[in-house]
Backbone as JSON, one array per atom type, in Angstrom:
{
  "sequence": "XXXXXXXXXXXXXXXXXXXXXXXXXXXXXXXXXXXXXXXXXXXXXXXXXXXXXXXXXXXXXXXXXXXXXXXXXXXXXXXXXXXXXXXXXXXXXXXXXXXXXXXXXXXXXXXX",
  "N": [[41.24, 103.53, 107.15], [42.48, 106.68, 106.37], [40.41, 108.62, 105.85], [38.0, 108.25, 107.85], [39.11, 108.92, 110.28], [39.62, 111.75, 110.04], [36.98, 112.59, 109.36], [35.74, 111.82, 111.92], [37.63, 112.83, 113.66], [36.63, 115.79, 113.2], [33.78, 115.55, 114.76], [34.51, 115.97, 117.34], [33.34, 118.36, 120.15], [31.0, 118.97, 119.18], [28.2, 117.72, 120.16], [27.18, 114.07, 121.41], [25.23, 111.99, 121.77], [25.19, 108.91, 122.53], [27.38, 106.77, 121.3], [27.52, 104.59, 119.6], [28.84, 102.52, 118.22], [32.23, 102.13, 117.29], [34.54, 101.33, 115.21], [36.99, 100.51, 113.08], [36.39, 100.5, 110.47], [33.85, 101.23, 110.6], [31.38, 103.41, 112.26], [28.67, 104.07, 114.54], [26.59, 106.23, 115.66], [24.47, 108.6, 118.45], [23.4, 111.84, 117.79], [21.93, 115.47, 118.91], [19.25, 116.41, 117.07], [18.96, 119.21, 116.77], [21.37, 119.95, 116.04], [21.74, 119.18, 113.09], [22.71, 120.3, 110.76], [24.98, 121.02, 111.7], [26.57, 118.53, 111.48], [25.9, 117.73, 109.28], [26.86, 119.71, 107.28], [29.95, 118.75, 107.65], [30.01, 116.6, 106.29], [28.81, 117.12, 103.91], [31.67, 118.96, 102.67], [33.53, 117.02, 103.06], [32.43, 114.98, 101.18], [31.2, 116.23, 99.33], [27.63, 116.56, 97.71], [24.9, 115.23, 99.31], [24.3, 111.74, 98.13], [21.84, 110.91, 98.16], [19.07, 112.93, 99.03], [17.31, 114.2, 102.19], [14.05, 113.46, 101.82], [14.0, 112.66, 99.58], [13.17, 109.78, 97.51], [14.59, 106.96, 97.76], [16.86, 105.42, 95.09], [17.15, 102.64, 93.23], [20.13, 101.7, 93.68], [20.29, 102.99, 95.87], [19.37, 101.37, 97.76], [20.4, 99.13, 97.45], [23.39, 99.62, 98.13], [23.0, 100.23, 101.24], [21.57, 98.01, 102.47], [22.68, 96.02, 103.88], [23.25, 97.64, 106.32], [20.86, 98.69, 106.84], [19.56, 100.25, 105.33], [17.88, 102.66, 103.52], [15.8, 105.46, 103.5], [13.32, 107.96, 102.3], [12.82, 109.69, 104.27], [15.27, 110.44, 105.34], [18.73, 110.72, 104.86], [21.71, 110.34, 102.65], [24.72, 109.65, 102.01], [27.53, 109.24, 99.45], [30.31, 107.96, 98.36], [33.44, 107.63, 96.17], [36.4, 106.53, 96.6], [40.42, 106.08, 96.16], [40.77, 103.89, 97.59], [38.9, 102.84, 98.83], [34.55, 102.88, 99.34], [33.09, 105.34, 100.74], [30.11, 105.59, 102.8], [27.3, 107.66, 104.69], [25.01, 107.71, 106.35], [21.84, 109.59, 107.45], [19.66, 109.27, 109.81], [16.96, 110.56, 110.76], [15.24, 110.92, 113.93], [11.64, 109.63, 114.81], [10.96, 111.17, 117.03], [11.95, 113.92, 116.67], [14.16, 114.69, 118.03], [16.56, 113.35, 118.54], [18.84, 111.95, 116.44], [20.43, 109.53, 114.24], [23.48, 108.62, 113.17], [25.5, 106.68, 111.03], [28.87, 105.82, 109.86], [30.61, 104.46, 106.94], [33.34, 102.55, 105.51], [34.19, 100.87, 102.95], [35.79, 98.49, 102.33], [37.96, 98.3, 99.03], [38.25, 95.62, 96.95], [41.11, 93.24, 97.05]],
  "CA": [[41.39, 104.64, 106.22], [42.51, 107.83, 107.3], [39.16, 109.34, 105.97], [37.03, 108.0, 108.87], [39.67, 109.12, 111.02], [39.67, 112.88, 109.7], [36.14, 112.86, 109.92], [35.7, 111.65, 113.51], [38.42, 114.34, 114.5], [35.3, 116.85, 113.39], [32.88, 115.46, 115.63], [34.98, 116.9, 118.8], [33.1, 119.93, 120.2], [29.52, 118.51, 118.76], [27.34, 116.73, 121.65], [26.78, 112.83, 120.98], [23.97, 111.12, 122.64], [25.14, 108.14, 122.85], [28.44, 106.24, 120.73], [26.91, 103.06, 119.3], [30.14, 101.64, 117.52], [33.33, 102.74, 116.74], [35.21, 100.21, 114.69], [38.05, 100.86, 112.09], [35.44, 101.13, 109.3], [32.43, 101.44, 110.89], [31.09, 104.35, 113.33], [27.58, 104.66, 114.72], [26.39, 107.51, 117.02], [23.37, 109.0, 118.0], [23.33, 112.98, 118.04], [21.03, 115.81, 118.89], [18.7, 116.89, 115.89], [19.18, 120.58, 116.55], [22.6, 119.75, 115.36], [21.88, 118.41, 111.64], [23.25, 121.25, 110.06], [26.33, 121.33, 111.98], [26.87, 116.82, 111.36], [25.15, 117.35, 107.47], [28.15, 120.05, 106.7], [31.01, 117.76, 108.27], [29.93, 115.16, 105.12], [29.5, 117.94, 102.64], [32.98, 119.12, 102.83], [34.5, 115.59, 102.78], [31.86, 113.74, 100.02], [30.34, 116.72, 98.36], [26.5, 117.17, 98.06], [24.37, 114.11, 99.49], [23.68, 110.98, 96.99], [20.3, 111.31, 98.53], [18.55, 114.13, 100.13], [15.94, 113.68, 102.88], [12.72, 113.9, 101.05], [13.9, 111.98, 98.14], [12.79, 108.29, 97.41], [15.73, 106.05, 97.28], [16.68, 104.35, 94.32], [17.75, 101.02, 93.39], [21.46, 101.65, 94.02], [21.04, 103.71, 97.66], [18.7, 100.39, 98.41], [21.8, 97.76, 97.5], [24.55, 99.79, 99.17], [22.87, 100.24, 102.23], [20.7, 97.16, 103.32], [23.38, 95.33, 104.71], [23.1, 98.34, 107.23], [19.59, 98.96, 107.98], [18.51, 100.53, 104.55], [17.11, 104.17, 103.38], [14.07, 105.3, 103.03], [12.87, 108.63, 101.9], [13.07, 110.93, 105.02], [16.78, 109.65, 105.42], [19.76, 111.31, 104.09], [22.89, 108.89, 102.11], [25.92, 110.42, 101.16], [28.49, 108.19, 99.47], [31.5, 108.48, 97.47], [34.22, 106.58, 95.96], [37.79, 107.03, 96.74], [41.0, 105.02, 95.91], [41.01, 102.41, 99.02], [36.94, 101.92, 98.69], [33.66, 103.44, 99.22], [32.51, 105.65, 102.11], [29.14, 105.46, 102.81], [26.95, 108.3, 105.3], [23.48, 107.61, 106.53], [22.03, 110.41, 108.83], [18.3, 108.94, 110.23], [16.26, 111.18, 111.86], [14.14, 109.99, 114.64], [10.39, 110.12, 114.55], [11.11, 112.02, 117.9], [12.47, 115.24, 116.19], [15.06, 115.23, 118.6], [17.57, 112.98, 118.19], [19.49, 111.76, 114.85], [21.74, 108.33, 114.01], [24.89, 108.54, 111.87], [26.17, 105.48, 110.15], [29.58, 106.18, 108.63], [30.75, 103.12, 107.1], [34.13, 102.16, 104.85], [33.69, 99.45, 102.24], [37.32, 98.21, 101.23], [37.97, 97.74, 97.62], [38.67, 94.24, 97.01], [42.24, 93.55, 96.26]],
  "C": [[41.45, 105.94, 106.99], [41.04, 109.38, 107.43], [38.51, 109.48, 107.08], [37.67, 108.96, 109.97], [39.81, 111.03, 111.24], [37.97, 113.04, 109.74], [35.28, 112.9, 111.01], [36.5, 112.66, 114.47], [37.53, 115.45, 114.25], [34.37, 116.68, 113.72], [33.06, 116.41, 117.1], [34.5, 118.36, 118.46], [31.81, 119.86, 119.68], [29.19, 117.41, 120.01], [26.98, 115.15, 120.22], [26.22, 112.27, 122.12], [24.34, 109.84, 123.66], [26.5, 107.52, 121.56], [27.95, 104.71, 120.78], [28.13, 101.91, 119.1], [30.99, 102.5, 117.2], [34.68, 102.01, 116.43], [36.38, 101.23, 113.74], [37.28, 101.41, 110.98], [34.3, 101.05, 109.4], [31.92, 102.19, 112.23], [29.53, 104.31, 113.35], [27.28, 105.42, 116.2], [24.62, 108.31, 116.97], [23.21, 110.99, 118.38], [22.06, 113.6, 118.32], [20.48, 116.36, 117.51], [19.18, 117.84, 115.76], [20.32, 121.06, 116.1], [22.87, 119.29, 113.91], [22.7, 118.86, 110.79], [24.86, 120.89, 110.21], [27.28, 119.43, 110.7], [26.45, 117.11, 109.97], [26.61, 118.49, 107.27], [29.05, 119.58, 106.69], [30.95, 116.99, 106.71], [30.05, 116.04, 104.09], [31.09, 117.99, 102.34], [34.06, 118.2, 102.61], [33.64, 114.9, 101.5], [31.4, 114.57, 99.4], [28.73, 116.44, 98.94], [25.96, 115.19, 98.16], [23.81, 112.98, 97.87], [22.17, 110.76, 96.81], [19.36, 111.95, 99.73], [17.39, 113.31, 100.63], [15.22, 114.23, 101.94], [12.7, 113.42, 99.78], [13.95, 110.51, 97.88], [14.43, 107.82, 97.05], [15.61, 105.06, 96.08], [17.2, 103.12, 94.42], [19.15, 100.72, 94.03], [21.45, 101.8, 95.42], [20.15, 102.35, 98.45], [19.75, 99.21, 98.75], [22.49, 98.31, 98.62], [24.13, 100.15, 100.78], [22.04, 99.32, 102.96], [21.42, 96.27, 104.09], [23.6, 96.35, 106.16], [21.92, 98.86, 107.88], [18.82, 99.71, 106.35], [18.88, 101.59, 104.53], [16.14, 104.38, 103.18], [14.18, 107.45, 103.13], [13.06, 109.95, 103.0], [14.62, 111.07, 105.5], [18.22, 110.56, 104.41], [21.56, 110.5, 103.55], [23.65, 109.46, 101.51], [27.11, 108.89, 101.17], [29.4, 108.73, 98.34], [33.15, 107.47, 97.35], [35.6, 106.99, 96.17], [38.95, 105.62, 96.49], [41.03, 103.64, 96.58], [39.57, 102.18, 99.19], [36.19, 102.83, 98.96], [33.58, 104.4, 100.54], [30.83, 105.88, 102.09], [28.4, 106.05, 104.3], [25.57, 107.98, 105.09], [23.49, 108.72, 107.56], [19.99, 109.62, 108.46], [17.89, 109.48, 111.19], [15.56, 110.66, 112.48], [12.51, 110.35, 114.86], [10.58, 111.31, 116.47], [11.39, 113.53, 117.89], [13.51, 115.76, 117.35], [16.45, 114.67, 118.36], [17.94, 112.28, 116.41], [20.74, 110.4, 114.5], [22.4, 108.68, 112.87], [25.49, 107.11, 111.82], [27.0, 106.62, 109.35], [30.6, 104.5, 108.44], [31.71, 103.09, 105.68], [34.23, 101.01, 104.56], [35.16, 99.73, 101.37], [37.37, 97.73, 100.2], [38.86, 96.47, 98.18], [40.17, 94.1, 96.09], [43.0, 92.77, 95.5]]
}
C-alpha cells in the first residue's frame, strides 16, 4: 500500500535507533523518545487523532487488533484507521527507560 510507503518517506531526517523490520506491510523501528512529538504528528496527519491515547486503558477492540502484535496496554499509544485496501494499524511503546520508543506500523489487507 502506498500508505506505508508515504509514511516511511516522513521518517527521513528523524534519528532511528535501530530498524527492526521493514516488510511490505509491516515496519518496526526503535526511535529516540525526545522525538515523540515529532513520530506522534507523522500519524496524526495521515490517521487523524490516536484510537488510544497513552494514559488510556485499552479496550476490548485495541486488545483484538493488536495481540497478534504484542498488545496495548495503557501507557501505549494505538492509532488505527480504515481505508479502502485494509486497516492501518500504529503502536508507539515507550520504554520504561524514558529514552527510547518502538513503532509498529502494520497494514492488514482487506480480504478479497
Amino acid at each position: 500500500m502506498s500508505f506505508l510507503k508515504n509514511v516511511t518517506d516522513k521518517f527521513n531526517g528523524l534519528a532511528i535507533c535501530e530498524q527492526r523490520a521493514e516488510e511490505e506491510d509491516y515496519n518496526e523501528l526503535i526511535f529516540f523518545s525526545k522525538d515523540l512529538e515529532q513520530w506522534y504528528d507523522i500519524f496524526v496527519e495521515f490517521l487523524g487523532d490516536p484510537a488510544k491515547p497513552a494514559g488510556v486503558e485499552p479496550c476490548d477492540k485495541d486488545l483484538v487488533i493488536t495481540d497478534e502484535y504484542g498488545g496495548i496496554c495503557g501507557n501505549q499509544t494505538l492509532f488505527y484507521k480504515e481505508f479502502d485496501e485494509g486497516v492501518v494499524v500504529v503502536m508507539l511503546w515507550p520504554w520504561q527507560d524514558k529514552v527510547h520508543t518502538t513503532l509498529k506500523v502494520i497494514f492488514l489487507k482487506k480480504a478479497e
